[in-house]
N, C-alpha and C positions, 0 to 999 in steps of 0.2 A: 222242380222248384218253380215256384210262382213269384213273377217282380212286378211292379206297377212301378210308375212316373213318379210316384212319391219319394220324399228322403231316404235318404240309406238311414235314420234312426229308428224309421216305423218299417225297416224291409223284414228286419227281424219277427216283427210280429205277424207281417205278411206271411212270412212261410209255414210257422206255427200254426195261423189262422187263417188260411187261405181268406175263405167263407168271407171274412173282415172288410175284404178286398171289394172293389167293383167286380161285378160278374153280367152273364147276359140276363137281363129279366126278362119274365113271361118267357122263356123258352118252351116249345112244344116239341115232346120226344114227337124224332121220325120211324112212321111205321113204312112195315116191308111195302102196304096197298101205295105210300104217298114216293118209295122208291121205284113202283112199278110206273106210276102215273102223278108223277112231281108237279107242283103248283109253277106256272110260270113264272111266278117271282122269286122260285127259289133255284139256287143249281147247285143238288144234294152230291154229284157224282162227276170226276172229272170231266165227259161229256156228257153232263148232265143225267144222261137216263140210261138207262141197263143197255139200249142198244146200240151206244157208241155213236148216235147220230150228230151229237153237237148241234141240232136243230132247237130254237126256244120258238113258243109260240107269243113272245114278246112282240109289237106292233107298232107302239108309240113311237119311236123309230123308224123313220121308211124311207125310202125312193128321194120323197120329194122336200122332207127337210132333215137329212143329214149330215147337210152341208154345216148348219147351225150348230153340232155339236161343240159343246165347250170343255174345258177342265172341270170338274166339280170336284174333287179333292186329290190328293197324294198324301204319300206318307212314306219316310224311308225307313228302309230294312238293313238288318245286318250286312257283309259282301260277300260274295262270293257266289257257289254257282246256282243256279236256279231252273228247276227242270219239272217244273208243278202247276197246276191249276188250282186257283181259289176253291172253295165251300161258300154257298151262301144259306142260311136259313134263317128267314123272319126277320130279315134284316141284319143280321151279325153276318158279319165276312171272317171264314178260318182261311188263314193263309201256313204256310209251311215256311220257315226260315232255310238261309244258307248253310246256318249252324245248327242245325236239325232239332230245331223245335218249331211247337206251333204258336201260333198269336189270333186273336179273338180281337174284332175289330166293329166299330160300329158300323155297318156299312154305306152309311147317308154323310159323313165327314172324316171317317178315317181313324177315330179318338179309340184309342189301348183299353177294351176290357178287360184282358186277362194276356196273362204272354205264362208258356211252358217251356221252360230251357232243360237243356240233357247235357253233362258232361259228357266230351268230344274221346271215342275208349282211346288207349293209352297206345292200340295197335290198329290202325289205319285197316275199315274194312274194304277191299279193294275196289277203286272207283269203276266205272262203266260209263261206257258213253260209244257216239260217234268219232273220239280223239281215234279209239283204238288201245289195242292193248291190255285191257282190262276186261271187257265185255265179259269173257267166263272166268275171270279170274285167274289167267295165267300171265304172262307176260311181265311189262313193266309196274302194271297197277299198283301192287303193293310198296313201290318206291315213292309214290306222288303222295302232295299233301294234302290230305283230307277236306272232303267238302260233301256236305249232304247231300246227296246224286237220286233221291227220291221221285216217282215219278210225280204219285199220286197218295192220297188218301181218300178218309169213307164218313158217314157218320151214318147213322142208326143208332135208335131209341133216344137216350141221353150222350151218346157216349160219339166220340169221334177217335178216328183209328188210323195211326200209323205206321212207318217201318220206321225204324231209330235206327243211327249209323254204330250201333254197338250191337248189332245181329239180333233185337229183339222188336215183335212187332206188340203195340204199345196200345192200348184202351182209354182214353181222358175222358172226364167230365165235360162236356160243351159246356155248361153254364160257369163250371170254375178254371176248367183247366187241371184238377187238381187228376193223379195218378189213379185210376180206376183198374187196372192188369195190366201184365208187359206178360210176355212168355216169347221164352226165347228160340231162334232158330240155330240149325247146327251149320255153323261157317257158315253162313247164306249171307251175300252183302246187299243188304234190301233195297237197291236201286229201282226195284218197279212200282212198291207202292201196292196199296191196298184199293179192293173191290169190294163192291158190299153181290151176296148172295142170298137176297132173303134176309134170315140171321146169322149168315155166315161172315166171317170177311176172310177174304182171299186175297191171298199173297204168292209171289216171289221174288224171283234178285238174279246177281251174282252166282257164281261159284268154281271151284277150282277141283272138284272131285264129283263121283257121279251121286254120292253122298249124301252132298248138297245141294244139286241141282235136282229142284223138286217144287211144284205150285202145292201150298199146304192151304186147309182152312179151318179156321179157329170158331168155337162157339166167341158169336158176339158178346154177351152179358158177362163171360167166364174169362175168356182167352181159353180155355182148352181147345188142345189143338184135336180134330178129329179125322184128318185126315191125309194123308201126300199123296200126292201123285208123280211118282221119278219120270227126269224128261226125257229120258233115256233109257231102254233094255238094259238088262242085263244076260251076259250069256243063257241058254237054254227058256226065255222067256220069248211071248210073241216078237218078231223082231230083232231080237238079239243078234241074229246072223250076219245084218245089216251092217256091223263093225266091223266084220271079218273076225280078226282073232285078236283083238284092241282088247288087253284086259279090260275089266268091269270099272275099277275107278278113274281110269281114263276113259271113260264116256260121257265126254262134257259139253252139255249143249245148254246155256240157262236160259233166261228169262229176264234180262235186265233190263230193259226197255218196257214202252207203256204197256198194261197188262189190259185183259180179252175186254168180253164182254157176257151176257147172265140172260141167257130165257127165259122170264119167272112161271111162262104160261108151260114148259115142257122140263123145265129144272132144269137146263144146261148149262156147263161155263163154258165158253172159249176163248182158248188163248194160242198168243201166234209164239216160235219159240226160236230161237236165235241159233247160228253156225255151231257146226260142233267145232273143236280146239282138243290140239293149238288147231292155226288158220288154213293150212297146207296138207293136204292128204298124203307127200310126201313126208312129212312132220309125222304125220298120224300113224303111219306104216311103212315105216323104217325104210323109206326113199321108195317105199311101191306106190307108183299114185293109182294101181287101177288094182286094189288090195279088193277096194269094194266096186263095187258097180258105178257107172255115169248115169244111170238113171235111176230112177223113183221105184224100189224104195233103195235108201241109201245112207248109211248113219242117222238110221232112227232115235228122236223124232225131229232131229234138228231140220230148222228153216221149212218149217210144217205147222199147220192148225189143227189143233186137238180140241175134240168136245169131248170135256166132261160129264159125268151124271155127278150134279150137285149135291148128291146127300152121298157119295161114297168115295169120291173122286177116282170112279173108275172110266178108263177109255170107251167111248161110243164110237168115234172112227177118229181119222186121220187123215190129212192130203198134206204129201209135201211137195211142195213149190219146186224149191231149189235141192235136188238130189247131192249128197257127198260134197256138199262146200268145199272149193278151192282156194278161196279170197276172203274169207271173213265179210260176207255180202248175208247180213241180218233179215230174219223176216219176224226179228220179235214188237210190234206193237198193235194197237187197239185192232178190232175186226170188228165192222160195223154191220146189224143185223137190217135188211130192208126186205119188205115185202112191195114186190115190183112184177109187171107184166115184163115178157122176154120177146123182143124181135131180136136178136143178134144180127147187124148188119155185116155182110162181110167187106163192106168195104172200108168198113172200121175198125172191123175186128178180125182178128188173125187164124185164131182157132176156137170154133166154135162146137159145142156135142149137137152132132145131127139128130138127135134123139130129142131133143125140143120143139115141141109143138109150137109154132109162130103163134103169140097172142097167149100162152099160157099165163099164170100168174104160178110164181112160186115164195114164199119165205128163202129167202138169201144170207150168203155172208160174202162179205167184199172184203178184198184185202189188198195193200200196195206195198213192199219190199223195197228193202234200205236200197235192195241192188236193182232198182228198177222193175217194171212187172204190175200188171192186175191181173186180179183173180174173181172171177165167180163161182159159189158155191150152189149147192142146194144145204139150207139150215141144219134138214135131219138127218141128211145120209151122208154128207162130204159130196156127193157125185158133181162131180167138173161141169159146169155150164160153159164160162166162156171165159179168158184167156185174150190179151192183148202183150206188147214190147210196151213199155213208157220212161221217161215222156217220150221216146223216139224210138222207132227198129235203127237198129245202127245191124253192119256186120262182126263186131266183135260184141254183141248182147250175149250176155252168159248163158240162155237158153235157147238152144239147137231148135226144138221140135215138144209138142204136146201129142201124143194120141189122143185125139180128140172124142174117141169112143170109151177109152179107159179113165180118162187123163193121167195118165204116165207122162211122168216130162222126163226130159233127154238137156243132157246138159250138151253146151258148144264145146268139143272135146279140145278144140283148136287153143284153147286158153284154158287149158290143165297144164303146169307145171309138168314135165318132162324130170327136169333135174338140179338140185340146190343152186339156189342164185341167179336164176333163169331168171327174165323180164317177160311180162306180158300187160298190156292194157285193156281192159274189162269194163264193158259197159251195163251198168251202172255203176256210182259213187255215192252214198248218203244223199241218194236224192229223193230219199223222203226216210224221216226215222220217226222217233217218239214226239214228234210236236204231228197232233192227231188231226187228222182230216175231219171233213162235216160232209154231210147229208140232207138237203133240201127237198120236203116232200112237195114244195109250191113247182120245182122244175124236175124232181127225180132223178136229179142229178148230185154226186159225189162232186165234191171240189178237194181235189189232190195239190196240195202245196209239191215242187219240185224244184230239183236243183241240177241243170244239166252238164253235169261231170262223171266223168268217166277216172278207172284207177288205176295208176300207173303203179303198180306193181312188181317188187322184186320178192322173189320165195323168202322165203326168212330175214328181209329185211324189208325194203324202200314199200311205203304208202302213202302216194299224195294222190290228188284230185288234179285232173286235166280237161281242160273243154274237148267235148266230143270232136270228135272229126267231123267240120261242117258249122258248127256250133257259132247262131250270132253272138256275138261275146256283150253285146247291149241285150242281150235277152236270155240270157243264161239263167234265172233263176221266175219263177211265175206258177201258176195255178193251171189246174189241167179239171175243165167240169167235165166230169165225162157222165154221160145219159146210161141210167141204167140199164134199158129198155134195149135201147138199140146200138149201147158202145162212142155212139160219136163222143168226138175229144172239141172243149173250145178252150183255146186256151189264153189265159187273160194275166195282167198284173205283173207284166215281161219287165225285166230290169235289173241292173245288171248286182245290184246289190241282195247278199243272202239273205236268207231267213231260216229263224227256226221256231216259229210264232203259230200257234195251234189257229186252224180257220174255224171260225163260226161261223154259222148259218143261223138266217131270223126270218119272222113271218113279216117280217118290214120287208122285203125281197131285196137282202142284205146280202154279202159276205165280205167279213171282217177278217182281219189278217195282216201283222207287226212282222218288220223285219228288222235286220244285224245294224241297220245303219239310222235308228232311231223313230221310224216312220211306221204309225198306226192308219193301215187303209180301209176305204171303208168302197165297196165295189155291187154295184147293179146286176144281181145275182143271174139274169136273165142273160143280159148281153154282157156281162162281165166290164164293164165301162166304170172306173174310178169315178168318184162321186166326191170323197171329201179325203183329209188324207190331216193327219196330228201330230205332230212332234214332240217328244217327249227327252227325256234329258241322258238315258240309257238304251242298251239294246234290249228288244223285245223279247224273251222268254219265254214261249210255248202261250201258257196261262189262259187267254184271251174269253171270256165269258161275258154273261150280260144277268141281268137281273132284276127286279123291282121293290122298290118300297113306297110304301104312302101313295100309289100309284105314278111312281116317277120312274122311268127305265134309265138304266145304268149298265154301260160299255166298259169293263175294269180288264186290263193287263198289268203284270210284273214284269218290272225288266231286272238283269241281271247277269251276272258269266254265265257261258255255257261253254261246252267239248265242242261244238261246229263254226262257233267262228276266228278261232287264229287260223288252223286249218284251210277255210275255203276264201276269206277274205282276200288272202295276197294272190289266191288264183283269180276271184271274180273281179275286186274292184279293187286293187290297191290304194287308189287314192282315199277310201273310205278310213277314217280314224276310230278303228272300235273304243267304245268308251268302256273301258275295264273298269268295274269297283260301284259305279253304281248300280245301287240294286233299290227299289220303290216298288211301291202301287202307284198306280194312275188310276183313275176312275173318271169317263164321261160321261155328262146327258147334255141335253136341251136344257136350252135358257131356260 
């Protein structure tokens, strides 16, 4: 359904006559070449471009007058929770609502093109997040009330694509809004949101059976769907053994967090994929917790990066992180693709593969885990480069040991559950999930948002957040740049209030980054030194992007609910008042 600002006398004839309506004019379909290499004024893809770097080559913003930044407009949204990044093209802003539609925005003052609303289905599809509980679909989720939990969506050609909280992922008109294909998925609760692949768009979610748990991709122009890929063996399949003897539709590991990233130059997808469930390997195998192995491989493919071949969505290889999940400790969001020289310091870094030539250059993939942890890849093979603890080695870190020749990880067996009801605290806690990190090719350095808490843990029941052991409690939540090259960590933006505010990176030698307690920072990507810092009227929402028109650059965040801040607030900063309910755009530039 299409609504405009207008009377309810003329809404009638709005829906009939979409077309009637305001719409975006001059709109220029996007091709696969302007998704491979996007116009700096536009930001077509959650982080902007196929390789998850969240880097804009925007400038008019820098160093030395950021401080001037103002409001240039807002604009309020529906309530509730919000877990998405804007769309910009040619100037229109697609944003995603709470209530699971999209809205068409002019993006130089904020004025309502077009808005697409969806009735909310009649049976609640199970939420996902950081709260807990829901992530694969088992648990409490299906009791809670409904809210659009979407990570992401996509646009190519005409058309802009999302997940709809009624299991079907959805095709629109960017110029009208008006319904162009839905096709639905089976029980998938589409909390990750869509990726564009070339002509594809790629999806997944949620799920409560192994079913369901599956990354599909749809022809763009059609919605036919051409392909799944299950994120999970099944008996007598490669990997299958890795369950032990866990029937087939309890093999549930999904995908509901923010989704991979797209190699247009070798056709790859990758995506990172979350715990298998329920949370407890005692849970999974009838009180056996060593049913499967403590190390890699281990309840395939959960808490692992899979690369696809994009035209069949068959497996190319595999690395899993986190072997046989004990804690419900995710490693499902973006993985960011960087082509980087390698020193690996070891006085930085933990475990390195000696099989690295100092000085090589490789194609990479970098990843950072709900439960703490970085990873380096090699792009085409999966083979293990380097491997660090984050943000801290603590002695209760959930991973023991890498073979640093294999990369086999080894989990710290010291914190596997023994027996129902057991306690154990685990280090990491949601200290980094689906609000996506950035990559600066001005320092070659990742900048990792973190949250240092650790999880205090009962077996089938108690999950809160506790400050590490050690842990300044004024610096509990900050940014970690860590150098490609050689592993060093700096770490900046220390304070005791959370975030769950996606960093950007700019060629202004920026990085930008909103947290729980209303504050848009803007920080000296070099030495990490705060520069200006905005106050806005809600908490900050992932979102965080920049953009241009008319030659004007433009700073825009959502704020909104989200699953991590009741949660870690009354650990981090009690005296912090989360503002519940509002939910906006904000958008700044220069006077």
């Amino acid at each position: 359904m299409i609504r405009t600002l207008l009377s309810s006398i003329f809404l009638a004839g709005a829906i009939a006559n979409p077309a009637a309506w305001a719409q975006v004019q001059n709109f220029k379909p996007v091709t696969a070449a302007e998704l491979a290499n996007p116009s700096p004024n536009d930001w077509l893809s959650f982080s902007r471009t196929y390789d998850d770097q969240r880097f804009s080559p925007l400038n008019q913003i820098t160093r030395q007058n950021v401080s001037q930044l103002r409001l240039a407009w807002s604009r309020g949204t529906p309530p509730g929770n919000v877990e998405s990044t804007p769309l910009v093209r040619g100037g229109t802003m697609y944003i995603m609502t709470a209530t699971g539609g999209v809205e068409a925005l002019n993006a130089t003052n904020g004025d309502l093109l077009w808005e697409y609303t969806r009735p909310q289905p009649a049976t609640a599809a199970p939420a996902a997040g950081p709260a807990g509980g829901g992530r694969g679909g088992r648990g409490g989720a299906a009791a809670r009330t409904y809210n659009s939990r979407s990570k992401t969506f996509s646009i190519f050609d005409d058309l802009v694509f999302y997940t709809a909280p009624d299991n079907q992922v959805v095709g629109l008109d960017a110029r009208t809004g008006e319904l162009r294909w839905q096709s639905q998925v089976d029980k998938r609760g589409n909390s990750s949101g869509t990726i564009m692949a070339g002509d594809k768009v790629i999806s997944g979610g949620t799920c409560s059976a192994r079913s369901s748990c599956y990354i599909s991709a749809h022809d763009a122009r059609t919605g036919k769907e051409l392909w799944k890929f299950y994120t999970t063996p099944a008996a007598g399949e490669p990997g299958g053994d890795s369950w032990a003897d866990e029937p087939d539709e309890k093999r549930v590991a999904s995908t509901w967090g923010s989704p991979g990233a797209y190699d247009p130059v070798r056709d790859i997808v990758y995506y990172g994929i979350a715990n298998p469930m329920p949370n407890s390997r005692i849970a999974r195998h009838n009180g056996n917790p060593f049913a499967i192995p403590t190390s890699s491989p281990s309840a395939l493919y959960s808490n692992s990066t899979v690369a696809l071949d994009a035209k069949t969505g068959k497996l190319l290889w595999y690395f899993q992180h986190l072997p046989g999940d004990d804690w419900d400790e995710d490693w499902t969001n973006e993985r960011t693709l960087i082509h980087t020289k390698l020193n690996p310091n070891p006085k930085y870094v933990k475990w390195i593969n000696p099989k690295i030539k100092p000085g090589e250059v490789r194609d990479t993939i970098f990843a950072a885990g709900e439960s703490g942890g970085i990873f380096l890849l090699d792009r085409l093979t999966g083979e293990f480069l380097w491997a660090n603890p984050f943000p801290y080695d603590a002695p209760n870190f959930w991973l023991k040991n890498i073979d640093v020749n294999t990369g086999k990880t080894y989990l710290n067996e010291d914190l596997i559950f023994r027996k129902k009801g057991e306690e154990k605290v685990i280090c990491f806690f949601n200290t980094r999930s689906y609000w996506p990190a950035a990559y600066s090719p001005l320092t070659n350095s990742m900048y990792v948002p973190y949250i240092d808490a650790c999880l205090d843990n009962i077996e089938g029941g108690q999950r809160k957040g506790v400050a590490r052991a050690g842990a300044d409690p004024q610096k509990l939540n900050g940014i970690g740049k860590i150098n490609m090259e050689t592993g060093e960590i700096l770490r900046f933006g220390e304070q005791r209030a959370p975030a769950n505010g996606a960093v950007l990176a700019t060629a202004g030698n920026l990085i930008f980054w909103g947290d729980l307690d209303r504050r848009l920072h803007a920080f000296d990507a070099e030495t990490g030194k705060q520069l200006w810092e905005g106050i806005v009227g809600g908490s900050i929402a992932v979102s965080t992007i920049t953009y241009a028109v008319n030659g004007k650059q433009y700073i825009a965040i959502l704020t909104g609910d989200g699953a991590l801040g009741p949660g870690l607030i009354p650990l981090h900063a009690p005296e912090i008042k989360r503002v519940a309910g509002h939910n906006a755009v904000y958008v700044f530039a220069l006077p």
